[in-house]
Residue, then its C-alpha position, 0 to 999 in steps of 0.5 A: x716337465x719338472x712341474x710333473x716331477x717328484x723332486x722333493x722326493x729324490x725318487x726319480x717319479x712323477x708327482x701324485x696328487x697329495x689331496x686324494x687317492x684311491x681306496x686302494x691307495x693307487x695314486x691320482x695325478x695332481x692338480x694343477x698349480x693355478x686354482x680354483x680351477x674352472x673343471x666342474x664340481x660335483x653339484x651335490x658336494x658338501x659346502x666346504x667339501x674339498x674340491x677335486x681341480x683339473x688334473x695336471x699332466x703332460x697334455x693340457x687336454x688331459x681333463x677332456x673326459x673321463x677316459x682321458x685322465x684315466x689312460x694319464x693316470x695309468x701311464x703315471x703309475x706305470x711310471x712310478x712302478x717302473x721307477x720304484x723297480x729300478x730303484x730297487x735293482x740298482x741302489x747306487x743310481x742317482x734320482x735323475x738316472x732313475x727318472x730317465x731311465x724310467x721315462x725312455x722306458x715308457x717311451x719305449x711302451x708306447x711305441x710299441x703299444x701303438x704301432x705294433x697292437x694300435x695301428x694295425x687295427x686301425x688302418x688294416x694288417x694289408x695297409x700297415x705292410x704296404x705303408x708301414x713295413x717292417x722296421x729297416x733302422x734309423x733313417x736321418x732323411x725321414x722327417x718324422x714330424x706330424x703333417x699337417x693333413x695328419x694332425x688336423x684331419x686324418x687322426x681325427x678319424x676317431x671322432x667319428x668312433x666315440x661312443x655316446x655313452x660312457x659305461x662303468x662296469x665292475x668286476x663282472x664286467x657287468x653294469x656297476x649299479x653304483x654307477x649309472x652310465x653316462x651321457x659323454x657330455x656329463x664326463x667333460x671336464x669332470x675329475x671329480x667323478x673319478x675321485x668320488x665315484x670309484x677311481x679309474x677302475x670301472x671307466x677302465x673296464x668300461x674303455x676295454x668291454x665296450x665296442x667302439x661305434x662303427x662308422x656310419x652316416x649317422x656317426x656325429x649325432x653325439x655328444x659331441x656334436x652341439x655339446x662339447x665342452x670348452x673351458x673358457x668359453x660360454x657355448x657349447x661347441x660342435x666337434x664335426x664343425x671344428x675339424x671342418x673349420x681346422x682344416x680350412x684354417x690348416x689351407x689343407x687340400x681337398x679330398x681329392x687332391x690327396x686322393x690323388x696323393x694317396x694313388x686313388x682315383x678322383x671323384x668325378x660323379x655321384x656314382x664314384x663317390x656312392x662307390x666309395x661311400x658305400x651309401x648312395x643317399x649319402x653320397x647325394x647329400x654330401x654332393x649336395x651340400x658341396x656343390x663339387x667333388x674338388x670342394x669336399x674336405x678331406x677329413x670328411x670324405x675320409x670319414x664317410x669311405x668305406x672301411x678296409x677290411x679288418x680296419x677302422x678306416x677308408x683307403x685313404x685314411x689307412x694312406x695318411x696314417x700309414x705314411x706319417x707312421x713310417x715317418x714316425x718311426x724310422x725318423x727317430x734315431x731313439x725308437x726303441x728298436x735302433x741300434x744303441x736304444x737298447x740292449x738286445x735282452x732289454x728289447x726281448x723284454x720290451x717286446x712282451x709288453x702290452x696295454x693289458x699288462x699295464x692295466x694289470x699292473x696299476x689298477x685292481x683289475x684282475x681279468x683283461x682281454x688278452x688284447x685290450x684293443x680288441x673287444x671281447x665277451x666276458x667271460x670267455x674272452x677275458x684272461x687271469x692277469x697272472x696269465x698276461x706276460x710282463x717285462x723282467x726289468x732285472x735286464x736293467x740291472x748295472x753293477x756299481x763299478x760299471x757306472x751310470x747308463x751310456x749316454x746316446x748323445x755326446x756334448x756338442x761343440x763348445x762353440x756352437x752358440x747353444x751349448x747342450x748337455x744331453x743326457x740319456x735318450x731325452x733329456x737335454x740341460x743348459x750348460 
């Protein structure tokens, strides 16, 4: 964590990169330390050109892609915005508080960001009420860590919904003519774009004014397929092999074991399978290849259901995904909505918070979908941002005499053998 600090600068913010910035001045995220980096150059750079290196963030997939690094370059001035605002109200607060502060806060946003505008879309509005529900408090015998089926197959739903092409759009919301569109594999490991053609803004708009690929039997003929990018490996990779391969790495069970898991009926026949695939030929093919509906894996056949309505995936993804959710949140005793997180007015504010207002605030992007999760025609579904809603952070405001924040854990017992000061909601300092 403190490589991505700013602790030279005694602000409480994240670390920016000191080479480059944006014409407008926004920041980008800084390079990583060992260089030269293996990322991609521009193959027309001038020699002795500075070179742009692979960014560094919190997630060291962070250079996958274009759309990667700028939703890592939001966050970051997101961060830093909030930092600046809460330095501003309360003076008197140490550069480690306000860094703390800021980043419960931000943890807070992408909480609700997720489970209240993200994953309803994504498994159903009737499924998150059947898995997800309303949110009843803290509960201490929920495990909240990701499962495997989770994390090596269901949220991988996603592979099979990038679009080939990457669009950078200006401010129209119309192809950018100085920048063409790109295959996906040309934005792999490539930061330079970014810095040396028009900052974050055009992806930006791109993400948010391009549909998502719907699901389809010919979902993985991309670039994703026979042209990933690894860095430290020669070959291009295949995307749909890997999460084949992982999930048999993983020991996971079948496709209808947890079907079965799920409450569904097993598949018995090409007919049950051509039921729930939608597709009779695909159902063939895939029986074909598998011998047997026990030996199909399962991040396969829930990549081939047919989608619940008003969601972007089958039953039993919707399943998985609404079960590790709920578990996610009702076993963290610092989600945003537990008793003690937050005060009840910092919680009204919160709960104005949106993906759209974050662009607003950190970009030049002046016209947003209202929602930026669902896509919308510009003009007539696109909103000014002085219409989008923000969060007051003056209900952070401490006065001097009331001290720092209230610490949400206590020091341990001094005879425990890892002795932990905790401080705030996140951080933990050897004592």
């Amino acid at each position: 964590m403190y490589t991505l600090r700013d602790i030279d600068g005694l602000s409480g913010k994240l670390a920016v990169n000191q080479l480059f910035r944006e014409a407008n001045g926004r920041a980008y995220l800084p390079f990583i330390k060992s260089l030269p980096s293996k990322c991609l150059q521009d193959p027309h750079a001038d020699s002795g050109e500075w070179r742009v290196e692979c960014f560094n963030a919190g997630d060291t997939r962070v250079n996958e892609g274009m759309p990667l690094i700028t939703l890592h370059t939001l966050w970051l001035r997101e961060h830093n915005r909030i930092a600046d605002a809460l330095k501003r109200i309360n003076h008197h607060w140490s550069p480690e508080i306000i860094f703390q502060e800021t980043r419960k806060i931000v943890g807070a946003l992408h909480q609700i960001i997720t489970l209240r505008d993200y994953v309803p879309k994504i498994i159903g509005e009737e499924a998150f009420e059947h898995y997800v529900g309303p949110y009843q408090g803290y509960n201490p015998t929920a495990n909240p860590s990701a499962s495997n089926v989770f994390a090596t197959a269901a949220f991988r739903f996603g592979h099979g919904t990038v679009t080939p092409i990457l669009r950078r759009l200006n401010e129209h919301y119309q192809e950018d003519l100085r920048f063409p569109p790109l295959r996906l594999h040309d934005t792999f490991f490539s930061p330079w774009r970014l810095v040396k053609e028009g900052g974050i803004d055009p992806t930006l708009r791109g993400i948010i004014g391009t549909a998502a690929t719907s699901v389809s039997p010919n979902m993985l003929m991309t670039d994703e397929t026979g042209r990933l990018v690894v860095l430290n490996i020669d070959q291009h990779m295949d995307l749909a092999s890997l999460n084949l391969q992982r999930g048999r790495d993983h020991a996971l069970p079948g496709y209808n074991d947890w079907r079965a898991f799920c409450g569904l009926t097993r598949i018995k026949t090409v007919d049950d399978l051509t039921e729930v695939v939608g597709n009779h030929n695909v159902a063939e093919q895939i029986l074909r290849v598998y011998k047997h509906p026990d030996n199909i894996d399962v991040w396969l056949g829930g990549l081939v259901e047919k989608l619940l309505p008003g969601s972007r995936t089958g039953p039993l993804f919707a399943c998985l995904i609404g079960h590790q959710m709920k578990l996610v949140r009702d076993g963290d005793r610092f989600w945003w909505e537990a008793e003690g997180v937050f005060t009840q007015q910092q919680k009204a504010e919160l709960a104005k918070s949106s993906l759209s207002r974050i662009i607003c605030d950190n970009t030049d992007i002046g016209e947003v979908n209202s929602d930026s999760f669902r896509y919308g025609a510009y003009p007539s579904d696109y909103v000014s941002c002085n219409s989008i809603p923000g969060i007051n952070l003056e209900v952070w405001r401490v006065e001097r005499s009331e001290g720092a924040p209230r610490p949400l854990l206590k020091k341990k017992n001094k005879t425990n053998k890892n002795k932990f000061l905790c401080i705030l909601s996140f951080h933990c300092t050897l004592t």
